[in-house]
Residue frames relative to the residue before (quaternion, step in Angstrom):
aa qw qx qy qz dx dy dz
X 1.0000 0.0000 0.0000 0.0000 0.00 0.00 0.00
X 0.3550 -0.8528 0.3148 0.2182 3.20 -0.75 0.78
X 0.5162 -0.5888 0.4906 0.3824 3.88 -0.69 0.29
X 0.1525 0.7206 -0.6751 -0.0403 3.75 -1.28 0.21
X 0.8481 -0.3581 -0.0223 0.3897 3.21 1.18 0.50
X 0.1278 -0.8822 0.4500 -0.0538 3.24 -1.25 0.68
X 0.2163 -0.8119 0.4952 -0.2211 3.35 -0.60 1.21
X 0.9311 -0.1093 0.0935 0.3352 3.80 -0.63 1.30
X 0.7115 -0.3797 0.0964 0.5833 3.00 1.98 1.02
X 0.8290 0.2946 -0.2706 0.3907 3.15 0.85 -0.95
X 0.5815 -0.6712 0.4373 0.1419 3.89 -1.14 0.50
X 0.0079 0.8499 -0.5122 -0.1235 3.79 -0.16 0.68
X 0.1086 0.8169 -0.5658 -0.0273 3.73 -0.61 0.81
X 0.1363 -0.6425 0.7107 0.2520 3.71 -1.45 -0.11
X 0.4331 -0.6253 0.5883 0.2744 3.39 -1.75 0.39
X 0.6652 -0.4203 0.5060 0.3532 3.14 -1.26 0.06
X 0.9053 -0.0242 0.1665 0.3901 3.85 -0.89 0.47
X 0.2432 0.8377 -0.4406 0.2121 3.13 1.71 0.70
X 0.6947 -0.4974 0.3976 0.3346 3.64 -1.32 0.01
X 0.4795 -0.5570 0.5867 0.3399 3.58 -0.94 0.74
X 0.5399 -0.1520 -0.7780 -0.2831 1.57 -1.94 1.26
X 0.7450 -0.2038 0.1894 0.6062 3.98 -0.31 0.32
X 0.5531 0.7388 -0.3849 -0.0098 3.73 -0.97 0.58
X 0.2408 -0.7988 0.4414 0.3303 3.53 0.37 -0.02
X 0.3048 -0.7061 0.5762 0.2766 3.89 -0.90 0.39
X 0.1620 -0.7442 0.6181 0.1947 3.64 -1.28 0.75
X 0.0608 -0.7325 0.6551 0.1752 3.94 -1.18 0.29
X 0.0947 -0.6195 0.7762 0.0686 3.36 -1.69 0.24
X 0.8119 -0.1807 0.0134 0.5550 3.46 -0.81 1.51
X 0.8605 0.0515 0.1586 0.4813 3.73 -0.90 -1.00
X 0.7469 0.4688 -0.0452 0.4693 3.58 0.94 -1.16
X 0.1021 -0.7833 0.5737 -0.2163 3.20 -0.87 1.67
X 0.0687 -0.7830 0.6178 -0.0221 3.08 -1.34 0.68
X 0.1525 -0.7060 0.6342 0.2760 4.07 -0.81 0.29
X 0.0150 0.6915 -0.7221 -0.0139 3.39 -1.45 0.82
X 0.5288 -0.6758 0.5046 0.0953 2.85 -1.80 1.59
X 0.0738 0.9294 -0.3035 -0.1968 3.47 -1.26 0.47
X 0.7952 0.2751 -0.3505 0.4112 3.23 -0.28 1.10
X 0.2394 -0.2051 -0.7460 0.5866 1.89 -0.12 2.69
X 0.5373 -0.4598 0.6640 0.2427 3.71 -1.61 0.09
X 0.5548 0.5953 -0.5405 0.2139 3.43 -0.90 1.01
X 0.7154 -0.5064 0.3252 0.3549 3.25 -1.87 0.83
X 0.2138 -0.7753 0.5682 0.1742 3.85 -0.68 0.45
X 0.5742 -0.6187 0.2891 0.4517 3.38 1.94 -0.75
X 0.2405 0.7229 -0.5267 0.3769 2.95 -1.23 0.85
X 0.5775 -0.7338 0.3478 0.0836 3.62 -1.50 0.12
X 0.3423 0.8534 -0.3035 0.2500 2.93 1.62 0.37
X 0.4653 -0.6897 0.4096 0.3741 3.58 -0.40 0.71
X 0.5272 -0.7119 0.1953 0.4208 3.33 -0.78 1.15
X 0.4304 0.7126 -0.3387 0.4384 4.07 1.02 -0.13
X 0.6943 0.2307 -0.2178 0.6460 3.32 0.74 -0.74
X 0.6498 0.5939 -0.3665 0.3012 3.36 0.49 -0.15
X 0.4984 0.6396 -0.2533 0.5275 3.13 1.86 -0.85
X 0.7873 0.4674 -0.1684 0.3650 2.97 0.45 -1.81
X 0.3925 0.5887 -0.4840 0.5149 3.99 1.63 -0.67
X 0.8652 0.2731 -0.2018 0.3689 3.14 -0.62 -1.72
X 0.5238 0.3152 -0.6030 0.5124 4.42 0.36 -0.08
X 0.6479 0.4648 -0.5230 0.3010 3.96 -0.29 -0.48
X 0.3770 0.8003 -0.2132 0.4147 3.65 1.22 -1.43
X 0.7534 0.2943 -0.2348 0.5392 3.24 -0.17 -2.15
X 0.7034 0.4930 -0.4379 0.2652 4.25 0.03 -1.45
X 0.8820 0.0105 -0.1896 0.4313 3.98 -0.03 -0.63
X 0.0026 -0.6695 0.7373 0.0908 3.42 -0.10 1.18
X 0.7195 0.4658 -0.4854 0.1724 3.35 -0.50 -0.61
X 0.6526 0.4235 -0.2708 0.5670 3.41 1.15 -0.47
X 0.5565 0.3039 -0.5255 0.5673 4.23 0.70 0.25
X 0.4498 0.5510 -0.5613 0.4231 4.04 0.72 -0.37
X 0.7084 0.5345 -0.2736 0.3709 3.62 0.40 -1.31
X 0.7608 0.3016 -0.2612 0.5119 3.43 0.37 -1.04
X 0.5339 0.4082 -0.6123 0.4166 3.54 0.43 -0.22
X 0.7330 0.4413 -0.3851 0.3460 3.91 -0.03 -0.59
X 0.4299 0.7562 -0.1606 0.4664 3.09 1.37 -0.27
X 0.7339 0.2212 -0.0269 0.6416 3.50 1.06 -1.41
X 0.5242 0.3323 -0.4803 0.6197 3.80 0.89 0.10
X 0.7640 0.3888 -0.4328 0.2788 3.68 -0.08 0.48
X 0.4174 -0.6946 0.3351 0.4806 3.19 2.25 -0.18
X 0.4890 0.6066 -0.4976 0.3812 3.39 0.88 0.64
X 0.4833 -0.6630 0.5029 0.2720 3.54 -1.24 0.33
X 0.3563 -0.8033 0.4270 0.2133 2.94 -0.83 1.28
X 0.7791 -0.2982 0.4284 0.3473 2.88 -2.18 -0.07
X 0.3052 -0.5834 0.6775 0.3279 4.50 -1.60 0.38
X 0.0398 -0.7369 0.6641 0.1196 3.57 -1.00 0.10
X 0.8026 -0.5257 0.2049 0.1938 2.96 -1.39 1.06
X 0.1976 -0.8361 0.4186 0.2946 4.18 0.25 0.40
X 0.6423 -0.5116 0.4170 0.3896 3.56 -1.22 0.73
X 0.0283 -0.8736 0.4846 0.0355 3.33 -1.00 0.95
């Protein structure tokens, strides 16, 4: 699964040819979470609530460019880094 970015522990990746609807999955250590995008929301998962915040405010800034790589990886292409929360 690939990385597109990461920031303050916590780890942002999409799979390859994943399942609708749009999302990318964040972890911090052991703990994970899937977040939807566009609208922006939790899909679930275990993330401590801090990193959880900090997933989904990063999330809301470049949809258009996770929009991109998700299409991107349903096509088996490699995706695009995006900028980390700062």
């Amino acid at each position: 699964m690939p990385e597109i970015s990461r920031f303050f522990g916590i780890v942002i990746r999409m799979y390859y040819a994943d399942h609708e609807p749009p999302h990318c999955h964040a972890s911090y250590g052991t703990a994970s979470t899937r977040i939807r995008l566009a609208p922006v929301a939790v899909m679930g998962g275990d993330l401590p609530p801090r990193a959880l915040r900090r997933a989904v405010q990063w999330a809301s800034l470049p949809e258009a460019e996770l929009l991109e790589n998700w299409r991107l990886l349903r096509r088996k292409e490699p995706p695009l880094r995006i900028a980390p929360l700062e």
